[in-house]
C-alpha positions as CSV (number, residue, x, y, z in Angstrom):
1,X,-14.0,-32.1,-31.0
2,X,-16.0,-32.8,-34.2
3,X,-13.8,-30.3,-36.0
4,X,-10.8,-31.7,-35.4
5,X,-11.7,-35.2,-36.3
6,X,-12.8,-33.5,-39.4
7,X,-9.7,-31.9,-39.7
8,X,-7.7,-35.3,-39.3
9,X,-9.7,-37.1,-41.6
10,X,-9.3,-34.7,-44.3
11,X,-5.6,-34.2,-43.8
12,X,-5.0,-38.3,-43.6
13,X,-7.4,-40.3,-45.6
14,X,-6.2,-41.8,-48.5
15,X,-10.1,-42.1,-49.8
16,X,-10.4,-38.4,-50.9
17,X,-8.3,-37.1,-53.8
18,X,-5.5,-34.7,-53.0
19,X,-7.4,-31.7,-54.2
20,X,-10.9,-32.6,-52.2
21,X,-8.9,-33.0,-48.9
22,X,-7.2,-29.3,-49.9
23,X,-10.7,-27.6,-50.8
24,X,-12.4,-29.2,-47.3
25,X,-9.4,-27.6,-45.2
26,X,-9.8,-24.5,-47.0
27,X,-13.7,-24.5,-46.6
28,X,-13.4,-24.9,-42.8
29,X,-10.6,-23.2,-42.0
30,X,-12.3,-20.2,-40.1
31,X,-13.9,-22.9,-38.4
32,X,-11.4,-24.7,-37.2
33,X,-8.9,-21.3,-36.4
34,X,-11.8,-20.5,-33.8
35,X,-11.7,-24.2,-32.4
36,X,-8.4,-24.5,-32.0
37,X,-8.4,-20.7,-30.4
38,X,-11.1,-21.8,-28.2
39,X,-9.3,-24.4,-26.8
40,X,-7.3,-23.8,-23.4
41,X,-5.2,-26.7,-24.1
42,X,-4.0,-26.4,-27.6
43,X,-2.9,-22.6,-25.6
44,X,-1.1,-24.7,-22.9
45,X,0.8,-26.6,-25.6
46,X,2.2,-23.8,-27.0
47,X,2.9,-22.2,-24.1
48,X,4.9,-25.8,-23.2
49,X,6.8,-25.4,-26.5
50,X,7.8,-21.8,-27.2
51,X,8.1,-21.0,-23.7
52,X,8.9,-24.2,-21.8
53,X,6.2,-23.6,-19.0
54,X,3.4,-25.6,-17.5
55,X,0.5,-23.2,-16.8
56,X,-3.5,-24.3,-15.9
57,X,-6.4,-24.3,-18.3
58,X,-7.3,-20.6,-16.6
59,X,-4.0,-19.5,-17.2
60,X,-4.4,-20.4,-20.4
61,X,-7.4,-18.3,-21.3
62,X,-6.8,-15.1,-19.1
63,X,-3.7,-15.5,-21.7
64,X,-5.1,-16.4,-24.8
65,X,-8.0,-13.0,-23.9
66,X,-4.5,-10.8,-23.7
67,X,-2.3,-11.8,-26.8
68,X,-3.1,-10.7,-30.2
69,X,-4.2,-12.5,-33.1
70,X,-0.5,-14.2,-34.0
71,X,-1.6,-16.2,-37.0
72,X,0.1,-14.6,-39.2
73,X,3.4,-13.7,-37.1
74,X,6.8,-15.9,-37.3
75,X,7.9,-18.3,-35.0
76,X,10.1,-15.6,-33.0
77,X,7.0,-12.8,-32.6
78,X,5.1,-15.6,-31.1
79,X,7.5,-16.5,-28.9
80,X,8.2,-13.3,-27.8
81,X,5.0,-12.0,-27.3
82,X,4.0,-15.3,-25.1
83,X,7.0,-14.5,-22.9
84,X,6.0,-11.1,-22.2
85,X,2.4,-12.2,-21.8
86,X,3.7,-14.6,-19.7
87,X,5.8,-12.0,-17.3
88,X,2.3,-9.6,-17.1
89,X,0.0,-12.7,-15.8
90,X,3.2,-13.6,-13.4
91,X,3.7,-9.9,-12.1
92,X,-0.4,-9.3,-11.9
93,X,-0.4,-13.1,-9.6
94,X,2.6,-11.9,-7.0
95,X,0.2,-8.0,-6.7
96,X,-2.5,-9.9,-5.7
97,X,-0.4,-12.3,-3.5
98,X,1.7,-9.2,-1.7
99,X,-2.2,-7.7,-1.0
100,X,-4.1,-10.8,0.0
101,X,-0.8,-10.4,2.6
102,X,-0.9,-7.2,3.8
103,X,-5.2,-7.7,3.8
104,X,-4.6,-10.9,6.3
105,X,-2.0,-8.5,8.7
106,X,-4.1,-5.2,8.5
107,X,-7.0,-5.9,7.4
108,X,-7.0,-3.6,4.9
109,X,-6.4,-3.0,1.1
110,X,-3.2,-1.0,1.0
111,X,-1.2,1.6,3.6
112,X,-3.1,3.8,2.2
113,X,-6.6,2.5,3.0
114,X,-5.2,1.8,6.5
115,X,-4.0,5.2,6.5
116,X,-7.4,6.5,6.2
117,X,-9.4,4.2,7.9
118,X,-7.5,5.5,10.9
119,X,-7.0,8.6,10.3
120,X,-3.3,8.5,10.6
121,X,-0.5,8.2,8.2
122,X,1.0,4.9,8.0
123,X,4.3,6.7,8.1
124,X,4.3,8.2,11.2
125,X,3.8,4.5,13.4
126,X,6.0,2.0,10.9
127,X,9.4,3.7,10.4
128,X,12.7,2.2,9.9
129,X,14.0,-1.3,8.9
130,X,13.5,-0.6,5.1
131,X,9.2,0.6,5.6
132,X,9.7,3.8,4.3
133,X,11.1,2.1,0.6
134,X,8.3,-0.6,1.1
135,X,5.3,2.3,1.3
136,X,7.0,4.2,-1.9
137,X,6.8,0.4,-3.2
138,X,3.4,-0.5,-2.4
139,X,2.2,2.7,-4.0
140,X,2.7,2.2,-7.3
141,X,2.9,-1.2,-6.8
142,X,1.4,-1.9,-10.6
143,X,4.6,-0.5,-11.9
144,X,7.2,-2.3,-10.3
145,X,9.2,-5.1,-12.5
146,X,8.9,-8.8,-11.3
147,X,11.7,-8.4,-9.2
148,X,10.8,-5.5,-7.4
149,X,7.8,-7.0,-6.9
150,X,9.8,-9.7,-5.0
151,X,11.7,-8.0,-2.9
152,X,8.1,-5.8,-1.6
153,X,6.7,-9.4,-0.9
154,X,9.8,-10.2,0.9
155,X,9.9,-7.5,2.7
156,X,6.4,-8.1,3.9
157,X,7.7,-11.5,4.8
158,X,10.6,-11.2,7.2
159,X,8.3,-7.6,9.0
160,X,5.3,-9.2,9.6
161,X,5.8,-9.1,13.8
162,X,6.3,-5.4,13.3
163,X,2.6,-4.9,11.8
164,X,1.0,-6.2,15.3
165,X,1.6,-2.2,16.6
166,X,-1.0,-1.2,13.7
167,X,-3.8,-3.0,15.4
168,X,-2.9,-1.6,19.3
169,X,-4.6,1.6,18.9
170,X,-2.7,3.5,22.1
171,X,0.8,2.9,20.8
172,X,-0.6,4.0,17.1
173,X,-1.8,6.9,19.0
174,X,1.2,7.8,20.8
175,X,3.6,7.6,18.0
176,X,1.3,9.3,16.1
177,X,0.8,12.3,18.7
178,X,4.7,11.9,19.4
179,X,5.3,12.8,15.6
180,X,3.1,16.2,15.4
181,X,3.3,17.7,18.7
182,X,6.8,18.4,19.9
183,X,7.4,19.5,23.1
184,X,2.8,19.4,23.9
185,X,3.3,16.0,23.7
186,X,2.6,15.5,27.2
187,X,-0.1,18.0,27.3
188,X,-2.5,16.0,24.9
189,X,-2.1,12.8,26.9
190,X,-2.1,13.8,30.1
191,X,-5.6,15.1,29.0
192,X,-6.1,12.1,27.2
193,X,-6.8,14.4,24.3
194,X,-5.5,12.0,21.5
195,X,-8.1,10.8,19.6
196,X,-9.5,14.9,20.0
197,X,-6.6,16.2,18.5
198,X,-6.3,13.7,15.7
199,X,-10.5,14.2,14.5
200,X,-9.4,17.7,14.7
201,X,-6.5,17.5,12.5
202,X,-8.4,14.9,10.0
203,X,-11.0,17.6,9.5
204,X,-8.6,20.1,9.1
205,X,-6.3,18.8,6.9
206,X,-9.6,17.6,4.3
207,X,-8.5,13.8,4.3
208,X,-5.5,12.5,1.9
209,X,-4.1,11.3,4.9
210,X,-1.3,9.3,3.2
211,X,-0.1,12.3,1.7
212,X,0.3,14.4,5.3
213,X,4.2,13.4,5.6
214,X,4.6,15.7,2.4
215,X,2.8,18.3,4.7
216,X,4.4,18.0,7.7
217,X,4.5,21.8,8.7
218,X,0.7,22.4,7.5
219,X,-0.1,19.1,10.2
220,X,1.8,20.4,13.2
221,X,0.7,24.1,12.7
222,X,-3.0,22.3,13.1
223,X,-1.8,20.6,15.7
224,X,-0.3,23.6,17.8
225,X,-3.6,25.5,16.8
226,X,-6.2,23.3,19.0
227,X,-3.5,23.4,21.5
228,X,-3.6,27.1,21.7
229,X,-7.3,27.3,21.8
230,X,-8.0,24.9,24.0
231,X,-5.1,25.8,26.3
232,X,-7.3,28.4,28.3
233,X,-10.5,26.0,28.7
234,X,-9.0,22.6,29.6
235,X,-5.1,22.7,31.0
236,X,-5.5,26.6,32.0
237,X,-7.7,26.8,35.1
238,X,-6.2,23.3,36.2
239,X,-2.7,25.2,36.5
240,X,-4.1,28.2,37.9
241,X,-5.4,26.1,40.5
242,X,-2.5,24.4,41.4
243,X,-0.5,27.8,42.0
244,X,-3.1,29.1,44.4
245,X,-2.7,26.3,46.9
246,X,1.2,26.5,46.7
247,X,2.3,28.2,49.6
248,X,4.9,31.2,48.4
249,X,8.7,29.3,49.2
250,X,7.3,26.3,47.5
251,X,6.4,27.8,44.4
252,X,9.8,29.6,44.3
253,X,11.3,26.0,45.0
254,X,9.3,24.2,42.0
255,X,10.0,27.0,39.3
256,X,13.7,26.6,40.2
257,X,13.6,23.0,39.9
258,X,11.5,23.2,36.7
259,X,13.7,25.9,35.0
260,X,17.0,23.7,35.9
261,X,15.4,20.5,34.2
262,X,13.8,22.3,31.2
263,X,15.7,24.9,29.2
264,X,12.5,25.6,27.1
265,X,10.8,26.8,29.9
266,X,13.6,29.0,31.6
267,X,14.1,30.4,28.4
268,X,10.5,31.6,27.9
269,X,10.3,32.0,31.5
270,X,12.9,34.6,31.2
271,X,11.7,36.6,28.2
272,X,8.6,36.9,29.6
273,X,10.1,38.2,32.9
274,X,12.4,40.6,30.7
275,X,9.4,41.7,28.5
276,X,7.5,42.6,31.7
277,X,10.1,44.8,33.2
């Protein structure tokens, strides 16, 4: 503070001569620009003035580190340039707030992270009820204004019972295996296949795993790949096996019942028959 009292008493004291109390100023004026720059509070007070906010002492110097030097500028390029100084420290505060949020629900950084962690897009096991806008959102969550920044947060907010599916990993896995296999769905689970079929498709598809929903059709091509080759060594002699104890009229019973339930399979059922005679 010793500058400043310095300051004061040259300013004020009626002991020096005008011109002594002028040349002292200008002696220490670098001196006491870097005081008063070094100074949280003299930051807060214009802060208080020009932009009518209360902020802390570390508010104060993360702002006074961003903001040019405005020694020179007017009264309305200060103002303005605190403002939007202002906006960037509140926009950077509600980013770190929306992820400290989604960290305590996932325990992760981002969809993105989760979506790699597990090996599963995000997509795929939170749709509906606004999620899809909130993932575009979150990723590129730096660029949104303050107020889309808001309604991401909100979002969060008012979901938050609809994350607790993320950490039960067999309803992650069945949406997930419900998503990419069609009509093998029942296949892979009834062979309890899932996590086989997803390490499969992860090493396939060379990570990114966020960005699989843009690849849908490159995803459930891998998918109906490991069904095909593993068709013959897993699900194959378990079939075979069951059609050599059915006795003849009970076979011919189930394959009517199957075909009238399942149009897929009387459909394939009779182009093979068709191709065969």
């Amino acid at each position: 503070m010793a500058i400043y009292d310095h300051f004061i008493v040259a300013a004020n004291t009626n002991r020096l001569p005008l011109e002594n109390r002028a040349e002292d100023i200008r002696t220490r004026k670098n001196q006491l620009l870097r005081a008063l720059k070094a100074n949280n509070d003299v930051i807060r007070i214009l802060v208080r003035n020009f932009a009518n906010q209360n902020i802390s002492a570390k508010e104060a110097g993360r702002l006074y580190q961003s903001i040019p030097d405005l020694s020179l500028a007017a009264k309305d390029e200060i103002r303005e340039e605190i403002f939007n100084h202002l906006s960037q420290q509140a926009r950077q505060k509600k980013i770190v707030e929306l992820q400290k949020e989604w960290q305590k629900h996932t325990g992760t950084d981002s969809p993105s992270s989760w979506s790699e962690q597990m090996r599963i897009p995000i997509q795929w096991v939170l749709h509906g009820h606004g999620f899809d806008t909130f993932f575009v959102q979150y990723s590129k969550v730096e660029r949104l204004l303050e107020n889309e920044l808001d309604e991401v947060i909100d979002h969060l907010a008012n979901h938050t019972s609809e994350l607790e599916i993320l950490s039960d990993r067999k309803q992650v896995l069945h949406r997930y295996i419900k998503a990419v296999a069609g009509d093998y769905v029942s296949l892979i689970e009834q062979t309890n296949s899932e996590e086989v079929v997803k390490d499969y498709v992860y090493e396939k598809m060379q990570g990114n795993v966020y960005g699989w929903p843009r690849r849908f059709n490159r995803v459930t091509a891998t998918v109906k790949q490991w069904i095909h080759a593993n068709y013959r060594s897993s699900t194959y002699p378990r079939l075979i096996n069951v059609i050599e104890s059915m006795e003849p009229n009970d076979m011919k019973t189930f394959i009517k019942e199957l075909v009238s339930r399942d149009a897929l399979v009387g459909v394939r059922l009779l182009a093979a028959i068709q191709d065969k005679g």
